[in-house]
N, C-alpha and C positions, 0 to 999 in steps of 0.2 A: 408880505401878504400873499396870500392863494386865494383864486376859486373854483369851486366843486361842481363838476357837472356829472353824473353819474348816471348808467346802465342797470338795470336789474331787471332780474328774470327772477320774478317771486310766482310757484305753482302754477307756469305758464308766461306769466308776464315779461315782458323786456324793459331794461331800466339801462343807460349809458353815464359810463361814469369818466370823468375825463379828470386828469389830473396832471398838473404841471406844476415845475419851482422853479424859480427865477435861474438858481445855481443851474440847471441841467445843461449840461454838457453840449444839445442838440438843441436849446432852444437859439434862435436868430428873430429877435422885433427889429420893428422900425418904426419911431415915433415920429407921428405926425406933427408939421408946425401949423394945420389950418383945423387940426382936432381939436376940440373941448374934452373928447375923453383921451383914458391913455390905455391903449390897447399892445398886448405882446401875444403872439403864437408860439407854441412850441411844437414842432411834428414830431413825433415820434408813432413805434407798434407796439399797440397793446395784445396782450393775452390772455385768454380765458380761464377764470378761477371759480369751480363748482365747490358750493359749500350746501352741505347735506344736513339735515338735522329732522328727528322724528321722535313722537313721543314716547317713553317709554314703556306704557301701555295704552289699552284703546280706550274712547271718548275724553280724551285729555283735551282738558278746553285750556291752555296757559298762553302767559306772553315770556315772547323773549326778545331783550334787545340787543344787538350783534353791533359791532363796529370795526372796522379796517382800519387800522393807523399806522403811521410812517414808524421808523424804527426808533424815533427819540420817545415814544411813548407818551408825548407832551403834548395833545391839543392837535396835533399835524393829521386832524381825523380827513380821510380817503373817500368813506363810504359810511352811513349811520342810517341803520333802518329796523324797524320792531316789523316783529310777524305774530299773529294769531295761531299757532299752530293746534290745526285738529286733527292733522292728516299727515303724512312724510311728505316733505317740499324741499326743493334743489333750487337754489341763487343765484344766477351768475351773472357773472362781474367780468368786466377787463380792467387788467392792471399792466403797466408798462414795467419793464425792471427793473424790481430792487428789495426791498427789506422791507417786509411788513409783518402787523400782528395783527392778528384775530381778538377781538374782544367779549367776551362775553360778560355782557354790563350788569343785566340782572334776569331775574325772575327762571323761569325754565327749570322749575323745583322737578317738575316732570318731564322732565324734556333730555331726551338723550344728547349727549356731548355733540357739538357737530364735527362733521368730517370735511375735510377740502383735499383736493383730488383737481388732477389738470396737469396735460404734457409736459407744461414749463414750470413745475411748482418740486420744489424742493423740501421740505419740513426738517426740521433740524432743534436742539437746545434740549432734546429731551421729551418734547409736547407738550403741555398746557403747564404753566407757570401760575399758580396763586399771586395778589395781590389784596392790597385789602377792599378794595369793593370791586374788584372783577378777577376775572382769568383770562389767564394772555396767554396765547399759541401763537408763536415765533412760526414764519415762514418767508422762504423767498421764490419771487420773479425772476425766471432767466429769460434770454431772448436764443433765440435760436437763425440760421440761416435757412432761407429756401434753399431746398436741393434740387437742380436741374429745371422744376416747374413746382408751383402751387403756389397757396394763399396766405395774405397775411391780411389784418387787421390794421387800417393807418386812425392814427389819431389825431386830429386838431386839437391842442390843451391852448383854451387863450386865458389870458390875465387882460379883464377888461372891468374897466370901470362904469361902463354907460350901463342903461338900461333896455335897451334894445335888443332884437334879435339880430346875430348875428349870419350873413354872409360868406357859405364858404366857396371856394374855386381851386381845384388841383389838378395841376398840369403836368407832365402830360395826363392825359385820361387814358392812356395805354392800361388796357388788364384792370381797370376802376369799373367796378356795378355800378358805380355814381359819383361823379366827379364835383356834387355840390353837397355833399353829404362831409359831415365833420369827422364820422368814421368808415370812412368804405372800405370794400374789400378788394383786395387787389390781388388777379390771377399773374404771373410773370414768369416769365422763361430765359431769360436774364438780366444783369445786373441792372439797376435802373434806378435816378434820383428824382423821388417826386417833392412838388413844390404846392404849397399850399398857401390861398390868400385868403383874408377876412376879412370882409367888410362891415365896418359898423351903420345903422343906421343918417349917421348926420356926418359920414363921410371920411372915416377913420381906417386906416387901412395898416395890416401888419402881416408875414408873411414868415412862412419856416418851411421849411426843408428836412426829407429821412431819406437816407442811401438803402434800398433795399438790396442786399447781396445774393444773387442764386450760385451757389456752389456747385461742382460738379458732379454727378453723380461718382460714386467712388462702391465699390466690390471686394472684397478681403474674403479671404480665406484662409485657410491653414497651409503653407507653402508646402507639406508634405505629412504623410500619411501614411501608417506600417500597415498590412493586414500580412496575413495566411492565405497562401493558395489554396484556390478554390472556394476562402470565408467573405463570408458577406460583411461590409463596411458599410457604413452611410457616411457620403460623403456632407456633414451635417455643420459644417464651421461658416459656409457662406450667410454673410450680415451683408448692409449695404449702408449709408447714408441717407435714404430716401424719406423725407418725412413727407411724403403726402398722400392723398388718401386712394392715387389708383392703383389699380393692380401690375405688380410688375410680372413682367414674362422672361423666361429661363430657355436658353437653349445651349444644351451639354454635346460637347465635343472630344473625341470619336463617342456612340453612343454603346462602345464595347463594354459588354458586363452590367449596363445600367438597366434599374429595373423602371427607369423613366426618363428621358433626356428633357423632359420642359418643366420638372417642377424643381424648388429650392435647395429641395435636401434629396436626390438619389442615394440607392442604396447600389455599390458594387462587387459583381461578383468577378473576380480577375486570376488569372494564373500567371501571369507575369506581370513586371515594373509597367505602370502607365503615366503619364498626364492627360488629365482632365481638363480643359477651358469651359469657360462658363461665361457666356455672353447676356447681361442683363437690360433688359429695356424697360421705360418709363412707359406709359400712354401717351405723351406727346414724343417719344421717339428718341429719350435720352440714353445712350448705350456706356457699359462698361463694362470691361473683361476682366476674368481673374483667373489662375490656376490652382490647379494642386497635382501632386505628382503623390501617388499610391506604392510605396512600396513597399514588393511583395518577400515575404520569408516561404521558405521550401515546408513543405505540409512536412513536421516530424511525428516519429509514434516511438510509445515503449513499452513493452509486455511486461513490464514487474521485473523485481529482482529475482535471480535464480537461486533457486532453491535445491533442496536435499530430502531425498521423503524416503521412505520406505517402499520395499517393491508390491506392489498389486496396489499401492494408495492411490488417490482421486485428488488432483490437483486443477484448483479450478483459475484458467488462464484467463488475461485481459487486456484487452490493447487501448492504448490510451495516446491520443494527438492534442495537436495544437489546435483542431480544425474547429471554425465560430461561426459556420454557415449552418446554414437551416435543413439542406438537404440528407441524404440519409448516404453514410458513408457504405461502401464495399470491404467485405474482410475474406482472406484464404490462407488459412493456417496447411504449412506444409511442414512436415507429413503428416499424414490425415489419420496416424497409427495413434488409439488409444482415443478419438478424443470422438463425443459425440456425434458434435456438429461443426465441422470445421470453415463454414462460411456464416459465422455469426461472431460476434465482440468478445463473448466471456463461455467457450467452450469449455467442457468439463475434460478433461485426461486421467484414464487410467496408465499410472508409469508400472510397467514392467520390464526395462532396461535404459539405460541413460540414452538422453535425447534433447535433440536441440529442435524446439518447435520456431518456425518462419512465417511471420504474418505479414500478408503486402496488404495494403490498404490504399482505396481509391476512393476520391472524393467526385461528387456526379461531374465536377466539368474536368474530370480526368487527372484532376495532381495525386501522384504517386508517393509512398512514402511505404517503409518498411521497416523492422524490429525484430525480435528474435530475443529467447528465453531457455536457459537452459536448467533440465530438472535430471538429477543425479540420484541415482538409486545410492542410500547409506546403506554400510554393513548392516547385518544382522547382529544383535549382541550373542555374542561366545554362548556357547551353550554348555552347559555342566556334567559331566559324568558322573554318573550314580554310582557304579562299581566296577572294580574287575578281581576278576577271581580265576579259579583254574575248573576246567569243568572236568567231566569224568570219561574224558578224552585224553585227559592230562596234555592240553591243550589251553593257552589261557583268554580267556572272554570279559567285552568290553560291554556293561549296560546300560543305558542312558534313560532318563524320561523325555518322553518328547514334547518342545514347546507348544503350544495352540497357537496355528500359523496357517494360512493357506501358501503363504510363500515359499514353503521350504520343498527345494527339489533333494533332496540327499544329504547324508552324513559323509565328512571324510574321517577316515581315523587315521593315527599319526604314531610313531613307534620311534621311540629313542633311539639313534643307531650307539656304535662305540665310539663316538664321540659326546663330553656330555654336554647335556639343552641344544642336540643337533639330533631333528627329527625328520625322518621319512614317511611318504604319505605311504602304509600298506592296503588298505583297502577303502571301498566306501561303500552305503546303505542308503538304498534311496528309504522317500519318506512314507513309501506305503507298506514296508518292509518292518518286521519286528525289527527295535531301538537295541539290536545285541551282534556283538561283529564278531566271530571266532578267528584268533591268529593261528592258521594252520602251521605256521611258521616257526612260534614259539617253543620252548623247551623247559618248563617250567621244574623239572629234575636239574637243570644245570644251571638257570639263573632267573634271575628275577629281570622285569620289562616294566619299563617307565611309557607311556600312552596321554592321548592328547586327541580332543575331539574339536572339529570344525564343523559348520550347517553352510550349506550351499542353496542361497536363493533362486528360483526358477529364472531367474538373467546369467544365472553362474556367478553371479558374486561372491565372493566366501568368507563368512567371517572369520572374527580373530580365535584362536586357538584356545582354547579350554584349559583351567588348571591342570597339572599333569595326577595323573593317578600310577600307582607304582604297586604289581602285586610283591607279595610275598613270599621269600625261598627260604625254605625248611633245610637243614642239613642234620644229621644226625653221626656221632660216634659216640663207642665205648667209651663208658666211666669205670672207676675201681669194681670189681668182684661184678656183679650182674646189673650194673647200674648203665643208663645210658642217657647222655648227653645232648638236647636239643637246641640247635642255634639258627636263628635267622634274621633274613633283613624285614625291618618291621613294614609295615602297609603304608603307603602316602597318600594323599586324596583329601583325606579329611582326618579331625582327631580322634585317635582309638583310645578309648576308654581301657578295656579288656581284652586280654586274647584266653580264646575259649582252647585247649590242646585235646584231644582228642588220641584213642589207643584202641588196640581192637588186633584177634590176630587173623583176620581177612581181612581184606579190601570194603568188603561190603557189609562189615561187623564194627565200624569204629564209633566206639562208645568216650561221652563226655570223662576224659580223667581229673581235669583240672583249670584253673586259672588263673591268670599272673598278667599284671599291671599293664597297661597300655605301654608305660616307657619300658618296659622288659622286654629283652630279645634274645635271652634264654632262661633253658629251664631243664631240672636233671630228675630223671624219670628213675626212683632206689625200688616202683614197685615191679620193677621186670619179671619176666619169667624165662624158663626156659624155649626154645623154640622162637620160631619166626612172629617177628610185633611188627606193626603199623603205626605208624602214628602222623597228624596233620592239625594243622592253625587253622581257627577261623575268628572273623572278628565281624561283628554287627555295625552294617550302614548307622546312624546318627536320621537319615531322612526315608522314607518308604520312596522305594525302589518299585518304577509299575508300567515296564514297556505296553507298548499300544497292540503287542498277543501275546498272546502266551506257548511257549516252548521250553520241555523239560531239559535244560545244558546244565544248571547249578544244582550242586549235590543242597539238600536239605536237611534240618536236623529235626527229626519227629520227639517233637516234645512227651507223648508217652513213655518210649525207651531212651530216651537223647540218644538213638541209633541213626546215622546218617543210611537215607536212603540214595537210589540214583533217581528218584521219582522227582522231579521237581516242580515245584508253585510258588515257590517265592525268592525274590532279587535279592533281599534284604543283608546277605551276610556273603562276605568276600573266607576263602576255602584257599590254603597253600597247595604246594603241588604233597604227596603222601612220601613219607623215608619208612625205610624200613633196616631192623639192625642186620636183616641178612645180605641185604642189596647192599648193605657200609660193609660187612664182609667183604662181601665178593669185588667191590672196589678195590679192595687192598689184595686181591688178585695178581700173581705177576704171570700167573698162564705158564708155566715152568713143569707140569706134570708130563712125567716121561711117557704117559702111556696114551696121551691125545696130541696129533696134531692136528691146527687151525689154519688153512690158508685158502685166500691172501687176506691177508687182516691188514689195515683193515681192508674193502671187497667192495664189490659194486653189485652188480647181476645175478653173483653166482658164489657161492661159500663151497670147498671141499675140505670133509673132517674126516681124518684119520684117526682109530681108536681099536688097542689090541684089546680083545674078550667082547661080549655081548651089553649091550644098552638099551636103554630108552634115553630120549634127550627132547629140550624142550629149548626153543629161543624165545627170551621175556625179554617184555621193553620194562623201563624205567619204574613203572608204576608195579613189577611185578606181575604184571599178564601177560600168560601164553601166545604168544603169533604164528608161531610153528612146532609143529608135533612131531617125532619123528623115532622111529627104529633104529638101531643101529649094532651090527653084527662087526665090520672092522675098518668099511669105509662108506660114506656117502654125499652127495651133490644134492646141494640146496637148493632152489631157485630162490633168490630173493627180488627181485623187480619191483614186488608190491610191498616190502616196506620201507617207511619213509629214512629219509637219513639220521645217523644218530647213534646213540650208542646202547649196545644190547647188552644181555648176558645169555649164553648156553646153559642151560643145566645136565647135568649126564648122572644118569639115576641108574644103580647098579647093586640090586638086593635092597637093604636101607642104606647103603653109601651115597652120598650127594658130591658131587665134584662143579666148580663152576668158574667159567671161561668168560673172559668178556672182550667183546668185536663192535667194531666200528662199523658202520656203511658208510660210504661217500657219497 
């Protein structure tokens, strides 16, 4: 058997609910032998259980009946009471602990589920459980210890039979609002066992006992803590034990970097390793200490990976840390060549030669930290040569088109030596210069030249070499009866379709004779004639040829007469050096005529020609043109200084007689 004495707070009211079983662990009676009743006490503390419940819309007039029952579900009812609900209303109850359910018995067709809510309440099973004439919500009562100071709830639960008002007295009255009260409250500051008597009206007494335990106040923290120098932390892990309801006070120890030393959770700003103590007080003066030790990592930074870009490009840099503070970092990019703004995060750089940028970075309470990025200027890609040919210098020329670049400081050209695919740099063409390079060097009567073109970026970088381009050499001899034989080495660069031959008997008269296969590299000329012939190769570029000016060097072929001018306006067609059948004559010269001598052959400075009877004489270069005119009665000194080295021929013209000599210069 049990009896029920119960607490309620219904929309204002207070109701006490007291509850006790013979089983519980903490009840002590003592039965009277001059009693007619039989009376037991059980002390124990109870705790506060708010149960909520509201309609679920406005002017709801309904009933609802609620019940507390023990955990057997079986009759072991705790608390049973119906409410009128027109309005939201909050119950409370103390329950001591252990296993209980919530009953909702009936009606509350409109009435929202209720809610229970309270420090020492647990909810557990899932929440409200059907049955078949009500709903159960499973919950439990824990108890808890006072920490250092505060209040608890004591309970007198008696098991009495009489009918009388019962007598209570609890000793000591230490920290009791009222020591005649069946539930008082008790303030305590430590451990402490109160004792409780009951006295029945006709003289029945019984008596129980609760050990209230105050615990110590206790302080935790996080024993340790990473940040970045100079980043702000909150040192936020400090909890405490303290269930009661004053205010606790904080005092932080050293208060270096903190942006508060007396409240819970500071925030730190540190450049090195620290600990932190944290001394807590209760309102009646209960203290506990704790630490944490903050440790610090070195501010790091890093500018990106390095890159490759092309010269004059805009490369935009970025420094990037570990830093997690608030305040506003410092940045100095060194060298300060190329780039905007060099005391900001993400300056902009124009790369015009390879370079290594340095950015130190300072965070505002001074942590240092530094990085670096390097940006490499790439080659240029290889540039192409359009042609080369022989100009009317008899001199051979190299043409190119020029890329659209602001980066390009000059052209190098590159010249086969007698070694083969071993090249020499012969000259270079900056880029404001017509895209055409003349090898004064060259001899295109004696052989052919293999060339190769580079671009040079304003860093001086140089790109890779160019396909090679190869002109072509003409050579000419005698065939049977008046026929004459044309051979050469064919053009390289690109593929020729056609070679266009060309005849004519001046230099400045050669007219289209013929044409023969690309793969062909010779060809036999049966319509000769009598007297001195000309004859030269050309072969048409595949792409339009079109330097950035224009300068007449390449002979042209005037489509009205296909007569080759020396006027020139267009790249377009690569021109051999010119043979002639008199100049293959005068090759087979052995200079053996009794009636001239030539010395020193070959000569440098200075020619002296002996010759018995009267003359005219002429020195021709390669091409067949005059260089020097001259007289000549039985001796005479030449000056030659001014031409270039190479090999000549004399002519000695005597009536219509022709005689002809050929000399070396060194």
């Amino acid at each position: 058997m049990k009896k029920l004495l119960f607490l309620l707070l219904v929309c204002g009211s207070i109701t006490t609910v007291y509850s006790s079983r013979l089983s519980d662990k903490k009840v002590q009676s003592e039965k009277q032998t001059m009693c007619t009743d039989i009376l037991n006490v059980a002390a124990n503390v109870i705790y506060p259980l708010k149960i909520s419940f509201a309609p679920l819309w406005k002017d709801t007039n309904d009933v609802i009946d609620l019940e507390i029952v023990d955990d057997t579900l079986t009759n072991h009812v705790v608390s049973k009471f119906a409410k009128h609900v027109t309005a939201q209303c909050d119950t409370l109850i103390y329950l001591h602990p252990g296993t209980y359910y919530l009953i909702w018995a009936n009606g509350g067709a409109s009435i929202e589920s209720p809610k229970l809510s309270g420090e020492n309440i647990s909810l557990f099973r899932g929440g409200w459980q059907g049955f078949a004439n009500y709903i159960a919500f499973p919950f439990k009562v824990f108890g808890k210890d006072v920490v250092c100071e505060g209040q608890a709830v004591l309970n007198a639960d008696p098991y009495y039979t009489g009918t009388g008002t019962l007598k209570y007295k609890w000793t000591p009255s230490t920290g009791l609002n009222n020591d005649t009260l069946p539930n008082p409250t008790a303030t305590v500051t430590n451990n402490i066992l109160y004792s409780v008597t009951a006295t029945s009206p006709n003289g029945c007494i019984a008596s129980g006992t609760v050990n209230l335990t105050v615990s110590p106040l206790i302080a935790t923290q996080d024993s340790i803590k990473t940040s970045t120098c100079g980043s702000e932390i909150q040192l936020n892990s400090l909890t405490t034990n303290y269930n009661g309801t004053g205010k606790l006070k904080y005092k932080w120890t050293p208060s270096t970097g903190l942006n508060s030393d007396t409240i819970a959770h500071p925030t730190a700003i540190v450049t090195s390793d620290i600990t932190y103590t944290v001394k807590v007080t209760t309102p009646s003066g209960c203290t506990s200490t704790s630490f944490t030790r903050v440790s610090v990592k070195p501010l790091t930074a890093f500018a990106g990976e390095d890159q490759s870009v092309g010269y004059g490009s805009t490369v935009h840099l970025n420094a990037f840390t570990n830093f997690t503070g608030a305040g506003k970092l410092k940045y100095k990019w060194t060298p300060s060549t190329g780039l905007d703004n060099d005391t900001i995060v993400n300056p902009t750089a124009t790369i015009i030669k390879n370079i290594t940028y340095n950015v130190a970075i300072t965070s505002p309470s001074g942590c240092p930290a530094s990085a670096s990025v390097v940006i490499k200027i790439i080659q240029m890609a290889q540039p192409v040569i359009g042609i080369v040919s022989v100009n009317s210098s008899n001199k051979n020329v190299i043409v190119w088109n020029k890329p659209v670049s602001t980066a390009i400081d000059s052209y190098s050209i590159y010249k086969e030596t007698n070694v083969s695919n071993a090249y020499e740099k012969i000259g270079s063409v900056s880029n404001d210069s017509l895209s055409v390079f003349v090898d004064n060097q060259s001899a295109p009567n004696v052989k052919s030249n293999k060339y190769k073109l580079s671009v040079i970026d304003r860093s001086g970088m140089e790109s890779p070499l160019s396909v090679a381009h190869k002109t072509m050499h003409l050579s000419i001899n005698k065939g049977q009866n008046s026929t004459y034989n044309l051979i050469w080495e064919p053009y390289e660069g690109f593929n020729v379709s056609t070679y266009n031959i060309y005849k004519g008997t001046s230099l400045n008269s050669l007219n289209f004779l013929d044409a023969t296969s690309g793969s062909s590299t010779q060809f036999t000329d049966i319509t000769a004639t009598e007297g001195e012939v000309f004859y030269q190769l050309e072969v048409i570029s595949p792409v339009y040829i079109n330097p950035s000016k224009s300068v007449a060097l390449i002979q042209k072929t005037k489509e009205s007469d296909n007569t080759i001018t020396s006027i020139l306006t267009s790249y377009n067609s690569s021109r051999s050096n010119i043979v002639s059948n008199v100049v293959s004559g005068i090759n087979d010269l052995n200079g053996e005529s009794s009636n001239i001598t030539i010395y020193p052959n070959p000569f440098k400075n200075e020619l002296k020609i002996d010759f018995v009877g009267g003359s005219t004489f002429e020195i021709l270069n390669l091409m067949g043109q005059a260089v020097y005119t001259g007289d000549l009665t039985k001796s005479a000194i030449v000056e030659t200084s001014g031409l270039s080295c190479g090999v000549y021929l004399i002519r000695f013209k005597s009536g219509t007689d022709f005689e002809y000599k050929k000399i070396i210069k060194e």
